[in-house]
C-alpha positions in Angstrom: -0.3 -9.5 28.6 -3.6 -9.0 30.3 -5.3 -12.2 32.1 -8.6 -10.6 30.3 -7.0 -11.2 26.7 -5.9 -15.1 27.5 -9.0 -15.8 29.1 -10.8 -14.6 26.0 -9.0 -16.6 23.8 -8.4 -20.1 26.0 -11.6 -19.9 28.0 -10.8 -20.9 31.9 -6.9 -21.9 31.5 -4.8 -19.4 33.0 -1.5 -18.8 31.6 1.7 -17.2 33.3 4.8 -15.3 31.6 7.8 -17.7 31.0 10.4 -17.2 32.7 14.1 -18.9 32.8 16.3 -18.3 36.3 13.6 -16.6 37.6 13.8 -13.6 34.3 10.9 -13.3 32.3 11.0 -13.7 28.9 8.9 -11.8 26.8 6.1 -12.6 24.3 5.7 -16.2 25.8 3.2 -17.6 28.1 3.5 -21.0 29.9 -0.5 -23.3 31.3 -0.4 -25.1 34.1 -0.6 -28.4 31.5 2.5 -27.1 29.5 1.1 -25.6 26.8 3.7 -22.5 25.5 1.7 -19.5 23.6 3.5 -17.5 21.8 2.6 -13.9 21.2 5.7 -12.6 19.2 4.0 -12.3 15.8 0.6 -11.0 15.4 -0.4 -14.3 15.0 -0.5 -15.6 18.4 -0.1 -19.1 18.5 0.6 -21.8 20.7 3.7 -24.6 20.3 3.8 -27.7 19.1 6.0 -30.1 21.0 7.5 -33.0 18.8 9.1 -35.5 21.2 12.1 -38.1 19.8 12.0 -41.7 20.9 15.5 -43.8 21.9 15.5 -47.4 21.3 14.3 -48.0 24.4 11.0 -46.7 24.0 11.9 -43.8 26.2 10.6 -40.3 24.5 13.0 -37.4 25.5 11.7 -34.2 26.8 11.0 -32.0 24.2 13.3 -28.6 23.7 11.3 -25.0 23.4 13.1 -22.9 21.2 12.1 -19.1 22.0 13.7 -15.9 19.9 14.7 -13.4 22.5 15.6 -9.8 21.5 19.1 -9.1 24.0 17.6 -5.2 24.1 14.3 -6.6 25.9 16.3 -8.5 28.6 19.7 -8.1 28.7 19.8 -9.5 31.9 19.4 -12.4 30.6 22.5 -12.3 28.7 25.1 -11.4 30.8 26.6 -14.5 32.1 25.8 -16.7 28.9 24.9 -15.0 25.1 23.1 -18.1 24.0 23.4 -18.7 20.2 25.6 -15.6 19.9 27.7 -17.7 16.7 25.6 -20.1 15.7 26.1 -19.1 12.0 29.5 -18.9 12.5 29.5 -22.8 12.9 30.2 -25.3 9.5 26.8 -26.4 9.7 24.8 -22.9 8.9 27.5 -22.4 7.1 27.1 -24.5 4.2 23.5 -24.0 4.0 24.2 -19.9 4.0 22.2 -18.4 6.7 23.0 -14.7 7.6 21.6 -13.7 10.7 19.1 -11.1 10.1 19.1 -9.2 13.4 22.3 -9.7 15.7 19.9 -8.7 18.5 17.9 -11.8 18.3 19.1 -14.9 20.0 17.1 -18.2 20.1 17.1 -19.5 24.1 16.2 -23.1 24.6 14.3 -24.5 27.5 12.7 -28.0 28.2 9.3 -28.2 28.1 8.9 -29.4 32.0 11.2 -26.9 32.7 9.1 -24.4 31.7 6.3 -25.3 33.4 7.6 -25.5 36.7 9.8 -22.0 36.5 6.5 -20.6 36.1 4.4 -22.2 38.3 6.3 -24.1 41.0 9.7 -21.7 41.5 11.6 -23.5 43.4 11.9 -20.7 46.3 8.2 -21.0 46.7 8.2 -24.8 46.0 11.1 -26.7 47.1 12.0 -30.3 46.9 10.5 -32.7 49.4 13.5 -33.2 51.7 14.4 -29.5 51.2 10.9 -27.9 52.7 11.5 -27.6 56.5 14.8 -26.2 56.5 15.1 -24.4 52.7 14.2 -20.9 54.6 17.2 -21.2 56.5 19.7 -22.6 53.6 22.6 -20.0 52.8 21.8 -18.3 49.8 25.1 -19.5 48.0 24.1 -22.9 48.8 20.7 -22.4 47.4 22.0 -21.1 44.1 24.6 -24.6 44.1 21.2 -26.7 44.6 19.1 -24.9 41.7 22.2 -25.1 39.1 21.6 -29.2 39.6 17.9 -29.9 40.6 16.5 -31.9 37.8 12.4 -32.4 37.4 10.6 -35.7 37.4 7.8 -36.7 35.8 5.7 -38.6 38.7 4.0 -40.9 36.0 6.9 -41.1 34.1 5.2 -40.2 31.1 7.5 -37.4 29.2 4.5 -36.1 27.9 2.6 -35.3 30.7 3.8 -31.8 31.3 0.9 -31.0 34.0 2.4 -29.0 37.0 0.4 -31.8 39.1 2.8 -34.4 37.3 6.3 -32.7 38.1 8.5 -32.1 40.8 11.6 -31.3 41.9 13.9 -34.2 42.5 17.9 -35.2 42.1 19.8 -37.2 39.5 19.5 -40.2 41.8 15.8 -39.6 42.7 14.8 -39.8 39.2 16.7 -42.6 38.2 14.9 -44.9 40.7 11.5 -42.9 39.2 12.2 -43.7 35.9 10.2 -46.8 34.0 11.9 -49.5 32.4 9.5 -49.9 29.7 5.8 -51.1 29.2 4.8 -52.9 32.4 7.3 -51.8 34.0 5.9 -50.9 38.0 8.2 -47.4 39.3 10.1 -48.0 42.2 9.7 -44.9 44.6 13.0 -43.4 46.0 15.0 -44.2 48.9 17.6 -43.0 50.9 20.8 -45.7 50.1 20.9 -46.2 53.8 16.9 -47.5 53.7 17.6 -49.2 50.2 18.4 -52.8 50.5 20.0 -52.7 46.5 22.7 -50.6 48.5 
């Protein structure tokens, strides 16, 4: 899609193709404050997330759903066929859905996730520690480290899908990151060695 067309439609925001492991997948578009558009129908439109909340207050990232044609990208598909049965399961099932086109697979990403394929790749942007020496990482090793980097939320806010508010971080890095509730003041990383709790 032309960056004309957007523009006439969302003014000044800029938005960028989505892509997942670095493929892009067609028909949607990802803003640098996480809004998805969706062009598949002639109805372009953009998404609306709808976050769930766990007891602790903590709202869980919120899943995008996108229908992918196999034909358009089969690239895509040739290490995992996401959804390939999913009417085969006892669920759909009993409430009788036939899939209309066996082409057509729904692929799921995480909002954040989105965002940050598409605007802060991880070969362009990598994480803190990783900067100085991630030119120079073997390429095997490279692929080991994006198959586990998780993205924090610097504000902690689940919402706040900004590219300014993300990064990329570990496991460990975010659990120190993440906020125990209202009040609660975010306790920046350390190394264990620095950390006095270890």
């Amino acid at each position: 899609m032309e960056d004309n067309f957007l523009s006439s439609i969302f003014g000044e925001s800029e938005f960028r193709p989505v892509k997942k492991n670095g493929i892009t997948i067609p028909h949607y578009f990802v803003s640098k404050d996480g809004r998805i558009l969706s062009t598949k129908t002639k109805k372009h439109k953009i998404l609306d997330p709808k976050y769930t909340q766990t007891m602790e207050g903590y709202k869980k990232p919120h899943l995008i759903g996108m229908r992918v044609d196999k034909r358009e990208v089969p690239e895509l598909f040739r290490e995992y066929d996401y959804g390939a049965n999913y009417t085969d399961t006892d669920h759909w099932k009993k409430k009788k859905v036939k899939r209309t086109n066996k082409n057509v697979r729904s692929v799921q990403m995480q909002y954040h996730r989105v965002v940050m394929e598409a605007w802060k790749p991880i070969d362009e942007y990598p994480p803190d520690r990783l900067k100085d020496c991630w030119n120079i990482i073997p390429p095997e090793a490279k692929q080991f480290i994006k198959e586990c980097v998780i993205i924090d939320h610097e504000d902690s806010d689940t919402r706040n899908n900004h590219v300014d508010n993300l990064r990329w971080c570990t496991h460990l890095e975010n659990q120190h990151d993440r906020k125990g509730g209202k009040g609660h003041r975010r306790k920046k990383y350390q190394k264990r060695g620095q950390d006095p709790r270890y």
